[in-house]
N, C-alpha and C positions, 0 to 999 in steps of 0.2 A: 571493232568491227572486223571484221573479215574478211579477208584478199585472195586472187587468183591470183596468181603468180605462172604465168605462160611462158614458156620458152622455144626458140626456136635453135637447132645447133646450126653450124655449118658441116659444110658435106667432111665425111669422114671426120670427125668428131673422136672417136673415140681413142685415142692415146693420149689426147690434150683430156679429156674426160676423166681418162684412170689415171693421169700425172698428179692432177689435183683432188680426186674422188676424198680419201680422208677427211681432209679439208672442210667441202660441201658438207660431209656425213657428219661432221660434227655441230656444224651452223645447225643442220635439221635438228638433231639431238640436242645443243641448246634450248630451240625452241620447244622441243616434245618435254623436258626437262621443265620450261616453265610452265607448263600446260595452251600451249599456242596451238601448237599444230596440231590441224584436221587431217591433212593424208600429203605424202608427198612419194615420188615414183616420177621415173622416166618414161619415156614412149619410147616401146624397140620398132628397132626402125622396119621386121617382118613382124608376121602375125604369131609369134613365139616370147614366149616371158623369158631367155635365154637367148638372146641374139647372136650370140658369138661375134663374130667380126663384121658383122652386119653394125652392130652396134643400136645406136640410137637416134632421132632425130627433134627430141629436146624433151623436156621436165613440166609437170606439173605440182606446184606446190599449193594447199589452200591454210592461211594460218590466218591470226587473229594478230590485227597491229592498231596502233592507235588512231593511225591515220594514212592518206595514201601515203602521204609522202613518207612518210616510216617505210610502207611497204617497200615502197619504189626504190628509197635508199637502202635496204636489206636486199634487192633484187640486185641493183647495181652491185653492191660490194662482192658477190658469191662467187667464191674459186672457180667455179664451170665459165663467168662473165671476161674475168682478169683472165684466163690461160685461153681465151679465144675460141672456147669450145661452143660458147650461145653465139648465136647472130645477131637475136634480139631476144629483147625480155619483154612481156608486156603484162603489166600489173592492173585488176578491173576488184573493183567491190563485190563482195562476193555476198549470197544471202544464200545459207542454208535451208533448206525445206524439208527431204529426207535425207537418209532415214532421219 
């Protein structure tokens, strides 16, 4: 099935974000890798795809797991959760419709 994976960061965020980014970017690439992943991206934190030191104010990831608690445990485990960059995660069933 498939999960939303919601994030929130804490304020200024982003040097805990690029300390660990690698990291993260590899977990998503795992999953694109197994054919999991539907879309995953940040939210900048202004109305620009290039925030610069604005940075961002948390993640959306939608991928396919077996179960919540898989999700939920892939959510917890992710370098942005450990280096203090999310505030929260929150993991919801996700159903595709479009495209």
């Amino acid at each position: 099935m498939l999960y939303a994976v919601i994030s929130q960061d804490v304020e200024n965020s982003l040097e805990k974000r690029l300390s660990v980014r690698p990291a993260h970017i590899e977990r998503l690439n795992n999953l694109k890798n197994e054919g999991r992943l539907i879309l995953a991206g940040p939210h900048p934190a202004i109305d620009n795809n290039e925030p610069g030191e604005a940075g961002f104010t948390g993640s959306l990831v939608v991928a396919e797991f077996d179960c919540l608690e898989d999700a939920q445990a892939w959510a917890d485990a992710d370098p942005y959760m450990e280096s203090g960059a999310y505030e929260s995660v929150v993991v919801k069933p996700f159903k595709k419709v479009l495209p």
